[in-house]
C-alpha positions as CSV (number, residue, x, y, z in Angstrom):
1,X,-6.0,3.9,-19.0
2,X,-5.2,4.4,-15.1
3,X,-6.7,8.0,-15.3
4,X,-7.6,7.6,-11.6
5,X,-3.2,7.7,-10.7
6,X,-2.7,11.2,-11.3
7,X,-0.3,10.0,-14.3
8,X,-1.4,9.9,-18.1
9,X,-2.3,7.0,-19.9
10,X,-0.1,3.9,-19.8
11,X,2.6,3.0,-22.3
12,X,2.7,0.1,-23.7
13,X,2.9,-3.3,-21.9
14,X,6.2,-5.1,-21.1
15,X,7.0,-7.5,-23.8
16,X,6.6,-11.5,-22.6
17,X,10.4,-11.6,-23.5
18,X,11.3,-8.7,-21.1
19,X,9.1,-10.2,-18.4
20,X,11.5,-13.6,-18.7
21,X,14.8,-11.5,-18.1
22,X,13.3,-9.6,-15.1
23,X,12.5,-13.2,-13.3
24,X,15.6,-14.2,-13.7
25,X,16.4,-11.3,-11.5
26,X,14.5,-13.2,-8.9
27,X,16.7,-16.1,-7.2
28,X,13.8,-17.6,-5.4
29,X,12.0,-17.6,-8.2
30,X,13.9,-20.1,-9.3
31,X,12.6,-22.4,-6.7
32,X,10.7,-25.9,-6.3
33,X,8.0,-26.5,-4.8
34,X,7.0,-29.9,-3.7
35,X,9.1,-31.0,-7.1
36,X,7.9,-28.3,-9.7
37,X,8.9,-24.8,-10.0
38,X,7.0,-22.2,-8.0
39,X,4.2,-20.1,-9.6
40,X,4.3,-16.9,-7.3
41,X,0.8,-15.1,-7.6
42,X,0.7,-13.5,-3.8
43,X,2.6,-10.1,-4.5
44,X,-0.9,-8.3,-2.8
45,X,0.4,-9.9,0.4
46,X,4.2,-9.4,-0.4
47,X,6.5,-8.6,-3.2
48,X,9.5,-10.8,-4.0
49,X,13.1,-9.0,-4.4
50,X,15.3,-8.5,-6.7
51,X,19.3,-9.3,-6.2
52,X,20.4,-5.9,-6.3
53,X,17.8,-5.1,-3.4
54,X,19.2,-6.9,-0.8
55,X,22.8,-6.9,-2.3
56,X,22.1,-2.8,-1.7
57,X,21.3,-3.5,2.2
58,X,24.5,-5.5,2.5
59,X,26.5,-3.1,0.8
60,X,25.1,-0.9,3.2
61,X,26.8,-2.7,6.2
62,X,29.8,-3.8,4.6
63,X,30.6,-0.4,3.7
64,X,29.1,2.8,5.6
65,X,27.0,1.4,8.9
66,X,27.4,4.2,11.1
67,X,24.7,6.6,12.7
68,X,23.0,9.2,10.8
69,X,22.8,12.8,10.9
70,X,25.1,13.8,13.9
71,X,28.5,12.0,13.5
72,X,31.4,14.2,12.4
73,X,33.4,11.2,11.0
74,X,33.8,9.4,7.5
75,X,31.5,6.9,7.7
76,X,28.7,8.7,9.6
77,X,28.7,11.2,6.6
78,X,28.6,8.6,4.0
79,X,26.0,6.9,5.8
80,X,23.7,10.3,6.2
81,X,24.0,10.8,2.3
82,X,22.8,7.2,1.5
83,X,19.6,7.8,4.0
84,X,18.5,11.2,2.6
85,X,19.3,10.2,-0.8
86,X,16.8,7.6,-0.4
87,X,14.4,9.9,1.0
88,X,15.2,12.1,-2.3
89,X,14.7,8.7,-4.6
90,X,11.2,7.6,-3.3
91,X,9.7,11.0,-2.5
92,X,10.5,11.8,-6.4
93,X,8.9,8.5,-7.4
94,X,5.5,9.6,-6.3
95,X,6.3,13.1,-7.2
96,X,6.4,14.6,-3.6
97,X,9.0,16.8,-2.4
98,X,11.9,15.6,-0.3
99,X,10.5,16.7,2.9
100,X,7.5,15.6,2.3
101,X,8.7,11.7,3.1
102,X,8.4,10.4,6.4
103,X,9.8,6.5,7.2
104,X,8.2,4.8,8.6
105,X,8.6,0.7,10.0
106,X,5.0,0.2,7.2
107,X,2.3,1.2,6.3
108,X,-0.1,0.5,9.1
109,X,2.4,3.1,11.2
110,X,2.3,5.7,8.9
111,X,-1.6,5.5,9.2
112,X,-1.4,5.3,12.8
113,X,1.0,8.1,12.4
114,X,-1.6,10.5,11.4
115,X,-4.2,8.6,14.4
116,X,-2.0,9.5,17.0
117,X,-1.1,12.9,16.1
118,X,-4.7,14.0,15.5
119,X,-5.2,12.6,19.2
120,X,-2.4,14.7,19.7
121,X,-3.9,17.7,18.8
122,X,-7.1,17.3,19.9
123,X,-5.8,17.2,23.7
124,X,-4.2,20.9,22.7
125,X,-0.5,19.8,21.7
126,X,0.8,21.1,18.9
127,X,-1.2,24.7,19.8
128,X,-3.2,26.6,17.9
129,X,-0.8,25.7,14.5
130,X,-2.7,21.9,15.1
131,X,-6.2,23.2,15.4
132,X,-7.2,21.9,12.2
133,X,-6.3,18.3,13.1
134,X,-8.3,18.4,16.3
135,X,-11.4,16.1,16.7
136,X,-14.2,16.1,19.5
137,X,-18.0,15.2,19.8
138,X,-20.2,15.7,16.5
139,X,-16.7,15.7,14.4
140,X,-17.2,12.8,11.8
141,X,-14.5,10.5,10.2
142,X,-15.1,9.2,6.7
143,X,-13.7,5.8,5.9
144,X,-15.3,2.7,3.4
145,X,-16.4,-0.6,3.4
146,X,-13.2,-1.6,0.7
147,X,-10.5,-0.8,3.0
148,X,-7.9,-3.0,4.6
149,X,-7.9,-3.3,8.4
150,X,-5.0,-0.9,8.6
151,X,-7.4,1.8,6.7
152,X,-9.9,1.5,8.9
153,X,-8.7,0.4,12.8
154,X,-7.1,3.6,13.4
155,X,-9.7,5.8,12.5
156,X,-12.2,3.4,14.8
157,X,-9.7,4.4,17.6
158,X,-9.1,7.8,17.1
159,X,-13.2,8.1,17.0
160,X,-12.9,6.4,20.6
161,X,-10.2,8.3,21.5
162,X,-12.0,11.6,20.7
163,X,-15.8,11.0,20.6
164,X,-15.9,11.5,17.0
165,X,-18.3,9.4,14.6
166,X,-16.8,6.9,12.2
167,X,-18.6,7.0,9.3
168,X,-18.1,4.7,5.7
169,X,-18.7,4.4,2.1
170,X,-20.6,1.1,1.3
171,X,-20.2,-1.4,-1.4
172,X,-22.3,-3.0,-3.8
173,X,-23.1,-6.3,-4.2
174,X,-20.0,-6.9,-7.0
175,X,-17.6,-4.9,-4.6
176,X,-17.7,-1.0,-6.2
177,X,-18.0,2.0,-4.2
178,X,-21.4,3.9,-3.6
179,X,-19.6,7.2,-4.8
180,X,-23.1,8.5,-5.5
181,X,-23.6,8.3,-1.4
182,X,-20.4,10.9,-1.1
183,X,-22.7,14.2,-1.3
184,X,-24.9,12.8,1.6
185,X,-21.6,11.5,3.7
186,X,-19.4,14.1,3.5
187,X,-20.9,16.9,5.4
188,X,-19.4,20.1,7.5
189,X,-19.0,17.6,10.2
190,X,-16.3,15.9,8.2
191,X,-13.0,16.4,9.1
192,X,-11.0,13.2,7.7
193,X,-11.9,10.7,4.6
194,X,-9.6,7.8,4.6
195,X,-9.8,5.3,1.6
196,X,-7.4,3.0,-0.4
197,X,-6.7,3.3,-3.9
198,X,-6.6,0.2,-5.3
199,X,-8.0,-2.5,-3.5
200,X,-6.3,-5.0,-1.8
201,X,-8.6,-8.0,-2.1
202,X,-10.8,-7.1,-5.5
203,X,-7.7,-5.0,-7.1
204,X,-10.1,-2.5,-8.8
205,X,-8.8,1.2,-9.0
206,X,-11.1,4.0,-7.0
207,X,-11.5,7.2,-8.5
208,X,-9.8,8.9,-6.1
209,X,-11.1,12.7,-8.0
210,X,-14.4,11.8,-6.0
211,X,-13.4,11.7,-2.9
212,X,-10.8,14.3,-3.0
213,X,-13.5,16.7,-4.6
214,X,-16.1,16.0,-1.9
215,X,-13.6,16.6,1.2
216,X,-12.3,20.2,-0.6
217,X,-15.9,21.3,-0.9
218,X,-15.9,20.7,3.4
219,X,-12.4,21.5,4.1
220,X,-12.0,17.7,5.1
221,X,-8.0,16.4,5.1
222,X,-8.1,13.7,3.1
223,X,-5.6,10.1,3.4
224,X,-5.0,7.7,0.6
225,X,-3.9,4.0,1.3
226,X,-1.4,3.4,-1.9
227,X,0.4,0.1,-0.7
228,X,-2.0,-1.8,-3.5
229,X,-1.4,1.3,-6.2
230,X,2.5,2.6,-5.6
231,X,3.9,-0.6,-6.5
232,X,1.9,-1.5,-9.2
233,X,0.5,1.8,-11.2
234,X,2.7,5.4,-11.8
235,X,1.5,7.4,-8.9
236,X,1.8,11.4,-8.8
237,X,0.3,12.7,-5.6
238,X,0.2,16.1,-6.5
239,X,-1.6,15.3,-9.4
240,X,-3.9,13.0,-7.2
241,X,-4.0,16.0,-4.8
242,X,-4.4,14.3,-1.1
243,X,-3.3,15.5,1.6
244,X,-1.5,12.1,3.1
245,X,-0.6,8.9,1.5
246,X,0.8,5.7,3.3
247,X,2.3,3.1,1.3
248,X,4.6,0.1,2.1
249,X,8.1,-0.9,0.6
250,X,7.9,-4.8,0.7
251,X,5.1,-5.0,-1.7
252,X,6.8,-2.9,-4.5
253,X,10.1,-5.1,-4.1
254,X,11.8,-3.3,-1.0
255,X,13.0,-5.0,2.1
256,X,10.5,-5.7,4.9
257,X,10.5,-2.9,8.0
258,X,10.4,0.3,6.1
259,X,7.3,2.0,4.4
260,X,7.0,6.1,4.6
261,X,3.7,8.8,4.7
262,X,3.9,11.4,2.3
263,X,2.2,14.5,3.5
264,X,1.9,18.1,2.6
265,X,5.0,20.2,3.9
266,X,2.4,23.2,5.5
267,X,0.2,19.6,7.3
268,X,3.4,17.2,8.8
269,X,5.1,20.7,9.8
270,X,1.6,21.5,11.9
271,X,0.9,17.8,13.4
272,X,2.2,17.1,17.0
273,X,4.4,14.2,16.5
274,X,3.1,10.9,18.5
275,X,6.4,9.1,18.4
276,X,9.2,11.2,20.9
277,X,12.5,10.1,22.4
278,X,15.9,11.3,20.7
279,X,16.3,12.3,16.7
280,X,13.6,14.6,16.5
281,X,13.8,17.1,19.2
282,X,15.8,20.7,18.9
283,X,16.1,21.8,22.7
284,X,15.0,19.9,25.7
285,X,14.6,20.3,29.3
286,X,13.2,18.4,32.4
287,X,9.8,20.0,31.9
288,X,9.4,20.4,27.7
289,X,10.6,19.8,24.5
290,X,11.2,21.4,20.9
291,X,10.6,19.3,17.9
292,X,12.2,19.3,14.2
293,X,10.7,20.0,11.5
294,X,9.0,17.1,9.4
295,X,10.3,14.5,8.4
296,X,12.8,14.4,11.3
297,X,10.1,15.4,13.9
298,X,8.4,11.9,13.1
299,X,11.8,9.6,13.1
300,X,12.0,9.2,16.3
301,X,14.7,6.8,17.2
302,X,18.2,4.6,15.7
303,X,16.2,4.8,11.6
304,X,16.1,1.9,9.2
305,X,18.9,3.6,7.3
306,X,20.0,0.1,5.6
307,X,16.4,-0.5,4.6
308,X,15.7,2.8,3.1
309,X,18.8,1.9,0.9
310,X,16.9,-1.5,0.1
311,X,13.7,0.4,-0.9
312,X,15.4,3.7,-2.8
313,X,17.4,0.8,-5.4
314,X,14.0,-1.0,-5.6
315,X,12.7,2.0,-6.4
316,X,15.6,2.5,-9.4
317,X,14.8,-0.9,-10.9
318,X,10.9,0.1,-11.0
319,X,11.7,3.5,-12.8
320,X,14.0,1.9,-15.0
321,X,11.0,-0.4,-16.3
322,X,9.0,2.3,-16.1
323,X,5.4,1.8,-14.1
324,X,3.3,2.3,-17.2
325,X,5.1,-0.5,-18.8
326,X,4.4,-2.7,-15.4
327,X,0.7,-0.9,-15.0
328,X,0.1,-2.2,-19.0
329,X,1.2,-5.5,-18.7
330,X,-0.4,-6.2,-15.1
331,X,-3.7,-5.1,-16.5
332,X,-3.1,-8.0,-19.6
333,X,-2.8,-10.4,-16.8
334,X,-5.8,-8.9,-14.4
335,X,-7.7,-9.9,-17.8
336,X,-6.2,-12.8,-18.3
337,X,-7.0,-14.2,-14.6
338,X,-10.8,-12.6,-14.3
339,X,-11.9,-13.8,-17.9
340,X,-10.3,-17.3,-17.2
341,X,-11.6,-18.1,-13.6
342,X,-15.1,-16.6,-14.5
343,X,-14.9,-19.4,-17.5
344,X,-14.0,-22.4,-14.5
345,X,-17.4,-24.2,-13.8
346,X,-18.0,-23.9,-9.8
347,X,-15.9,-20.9,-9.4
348,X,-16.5,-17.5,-8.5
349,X,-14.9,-14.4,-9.4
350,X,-15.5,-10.9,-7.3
351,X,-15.5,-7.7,-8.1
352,X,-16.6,-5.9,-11.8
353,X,-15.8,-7.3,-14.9
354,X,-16.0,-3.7,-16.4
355,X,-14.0,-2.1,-13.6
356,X,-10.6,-1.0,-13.8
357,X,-8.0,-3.0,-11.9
358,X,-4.3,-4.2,-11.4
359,X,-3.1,-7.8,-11.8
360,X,-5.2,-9.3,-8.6
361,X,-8.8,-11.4,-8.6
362,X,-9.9,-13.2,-5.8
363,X,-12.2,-15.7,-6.2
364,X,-14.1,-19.2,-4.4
365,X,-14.5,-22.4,-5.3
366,X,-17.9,-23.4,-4.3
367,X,-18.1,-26.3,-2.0
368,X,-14.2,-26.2,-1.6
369,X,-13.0,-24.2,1.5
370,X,-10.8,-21.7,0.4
371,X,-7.3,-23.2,2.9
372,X,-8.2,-26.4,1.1
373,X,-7.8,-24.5,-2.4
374,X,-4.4,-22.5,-1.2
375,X,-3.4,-26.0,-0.3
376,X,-4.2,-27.8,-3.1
377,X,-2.9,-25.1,-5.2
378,X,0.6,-25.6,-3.3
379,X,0.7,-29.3,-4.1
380,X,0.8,-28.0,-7.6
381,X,3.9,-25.5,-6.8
382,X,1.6,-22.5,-6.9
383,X,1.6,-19.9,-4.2
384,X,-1.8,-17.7,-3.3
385,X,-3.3,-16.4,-0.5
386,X,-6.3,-17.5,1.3
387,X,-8.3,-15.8,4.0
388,X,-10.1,-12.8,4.6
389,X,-7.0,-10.4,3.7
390,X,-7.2,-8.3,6.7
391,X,-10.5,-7.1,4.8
392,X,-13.6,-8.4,6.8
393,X,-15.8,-6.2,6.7
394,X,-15.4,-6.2,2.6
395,X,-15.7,-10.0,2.9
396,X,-19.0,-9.7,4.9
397,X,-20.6,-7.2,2.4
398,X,-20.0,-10.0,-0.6
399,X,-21.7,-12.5,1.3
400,X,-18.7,-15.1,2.5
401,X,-16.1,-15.5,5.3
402,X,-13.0,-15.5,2.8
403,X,-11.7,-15.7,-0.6
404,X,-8.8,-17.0,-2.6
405,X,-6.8,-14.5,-4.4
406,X,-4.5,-14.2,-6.7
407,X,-2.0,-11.6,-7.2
408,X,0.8,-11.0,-9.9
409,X,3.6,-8.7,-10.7
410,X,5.6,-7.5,-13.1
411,X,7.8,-10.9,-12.5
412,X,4.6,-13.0,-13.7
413,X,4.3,-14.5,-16.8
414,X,1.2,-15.9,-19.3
415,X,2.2,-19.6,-18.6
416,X,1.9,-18.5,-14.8
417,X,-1.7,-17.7,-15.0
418,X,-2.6,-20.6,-17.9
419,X,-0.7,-23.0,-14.5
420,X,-3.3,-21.4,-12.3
421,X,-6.3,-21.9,-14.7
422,X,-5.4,-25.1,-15.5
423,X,-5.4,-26.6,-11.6
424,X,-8.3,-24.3,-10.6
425,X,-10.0,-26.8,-13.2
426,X,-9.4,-29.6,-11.5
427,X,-10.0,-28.6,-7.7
428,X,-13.6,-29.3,-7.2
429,X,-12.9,-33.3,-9.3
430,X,-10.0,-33.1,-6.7
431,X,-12.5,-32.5,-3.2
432,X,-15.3,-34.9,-4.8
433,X,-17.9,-31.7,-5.5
């Protein structure tokens, strides 16, 4: 199972029993809504946290708020240590080296990160140590038709930017990639391929081995969306071997403001930073500037030290599970949710039923807009999302506007799903179709 994570095969699921004690970890989970208790399937969009996560962040202030990385006194020390040591925590939790972390405010940043840089480059900064991130006329940019807005705006703007081409990796009708079209689209023009591992609105895994082996054969540098993978699968990206990977701490239980880009040490040591003021520079005049090595050279600023504490004890209560526990038992409820909404007369379910996924199925109700559904679906205490998920383009190539979808985590439980099942049932009786 979850060959495509650069991690072996999953252990076995979390017990139902376990899955109860970690809720009750989860104050709002405890929750009513509109008189029941509240069925939380829209982790995709955002995580819920943990007490010790934001009784970390508060520790944090109480205890050693202070600037990091120059102060010579007590509590600027102590607060350096916590920062780096969460650098140290989540870089080792995708199995990247320390350095190799950047923070960043999400995940769209650390995308736009790489963007801006390569713009960077391309107008000569960064000298001839950049070349390899520089883009012009007849250059192409490989992205696909799966990917989140935040996986695929940047690259549209860098192409602007730099009179590139934007090129992308269709779908099929179901939602799976055309990975047999990778030969024909990545050429020697191809000098980026940018695509998610798991999908944010169908949840089905990519085989990431594809993609990475078609951008080697070109010399292509090659970024990996994880924000729907990190927090829900074990995730090695040396293993996975691609060059960048953004992902996004409040969807694997972190606080909100804080996400990081993990990048090879030789590549974010090369890339002109696009982010300057104070932090990241060595020697400065009134004409030029020196930057830091990586990560520093991209932290421009006052950093989200408190935050990075937040995310680094998330981190902790994940690896204590352990992620092919969480991986296992989302997979049990991915099942669960795609064979029981496929059995709902009048609904739809996207994407494969034979493709590999985490815990997250969107769907329609025909004749029933999908607001109404969310809506509905509230009255009943349960929380989705409804919309196009910042995926239009996806949305367009399955013929409809938006979907509902449902997401779960390792918080969810059986009865959550059979509470979903059972008013998806009744919402069509509900709207008189």
């Amino acid at each position: 199972m979850h060959t495509m994570t650069g991690q072996p095969e999953a252990l076995e699921a979390l017990t139902a029993g376990e899955v109860e004690r970690i809720k009750a970890d989860f104050e709002i989970l405890e929750h009513q809504v509109n008189g029941v208790d509240v069925v939380y399937l829209d982790s995709g969009a955002t995580s819920q946290k943990p007490r010790c996560v934001y009784e970390a962040e508060q520790h944090y202030y109480e205890n050693a708020n202070a600037a990091v990385h120059r102060g010579a006194h007590s509590l600027a020390v102590e607060a350096t240590e916590i920062y780096e040591q969460a650098r140290e925590t989540v870089a080792k939790f995708i199995g990247a080296r320390t350095n190799e972390l950047v923070w960043t405010a999400n995940a769209t940043e650390a995308l736009n990160l790489i963007s801006y840089s390569m713009s960077n480059a391309s107008l000569g900064r960064g000298g001839e140590a950049a070349a390899r991130f520089r883009l012009g006329p007849g250059d192409e940019i490989l992205t696909t038709e799966l990917e989140h807005h935040a996986n695929l705006i940047p690259w549209q703007e860098l192409a602007f930017r730099t009179g590139a081409t934007l090129r992308y990796v269709p779908i099929t009708e179901d939602g799976a990639l055309r990975y047999d079209l990778l030969d024909e689209l990545v050429t020697e023009r191809t000098k980026l391929v940018a695509f998610t591992h798991v999908s944010n609105v169908l949840g089905t895994i990519t085989d990431t081995q594809k993609f990475v082996d078609a951008a080697r054969k070109v010399g292509a540098l090659t970024v990996l969306d994880g924000c729907q993978s990190v927090p829900h699968l074990p995730v090695d990206v040396k293993a996975l071997d691609v060059d960048f990977m953004a992902f996004s701490g409040h969807k694997m239980l972190g606080p909100t403001g804080i996400g990081a880009l993990y990048g090879r040490e030789e590549l974010l040591n090369a890339m002109p930073p696009f982010l300057t003021g104070g932090s990241m520079i060595t020697v400065v005049d009134m004409e030029h500037a020196q930057y830091m090595p990586s990560p520093q050279r991209f932290e421009a600023g006052t950093q989200r030290i408190a935050q990075t504490h937040g995310l680094a004890t998330a981190v902790a209560y994940l690896d204590e599970i352990g992620m092919g526990r969480i991986a296992a038992w989302e997979e049990h409820l991915g099942a669960m949710l795609y064979e029981g909404i496929s059995k709902i007369d009048g609904v739809r379910v996207f994407g494969s039923a034979d493709a590999q996924r985490i815990g997250t199925v969107p769907f329609e109700v025909i004749g029933v807009h999908p607001h109404d559904v969310g809506q509905y679906l509230d009255s009943r205490g349960i929380a989705v999302r409804v919309g196009h998920h910042c995926a239009q383009p996806l949305h367009r190539a399955l013929g409809v506007n938006s979907t509902t979808r449902a997401s779960t985590y390792l918080y969810n439980t059986e009865a959550d799903i059979k509470a979903l099942l059972e008013a998806l049932g009744s919402v069509r009786e509900y709207f008189g179709v």
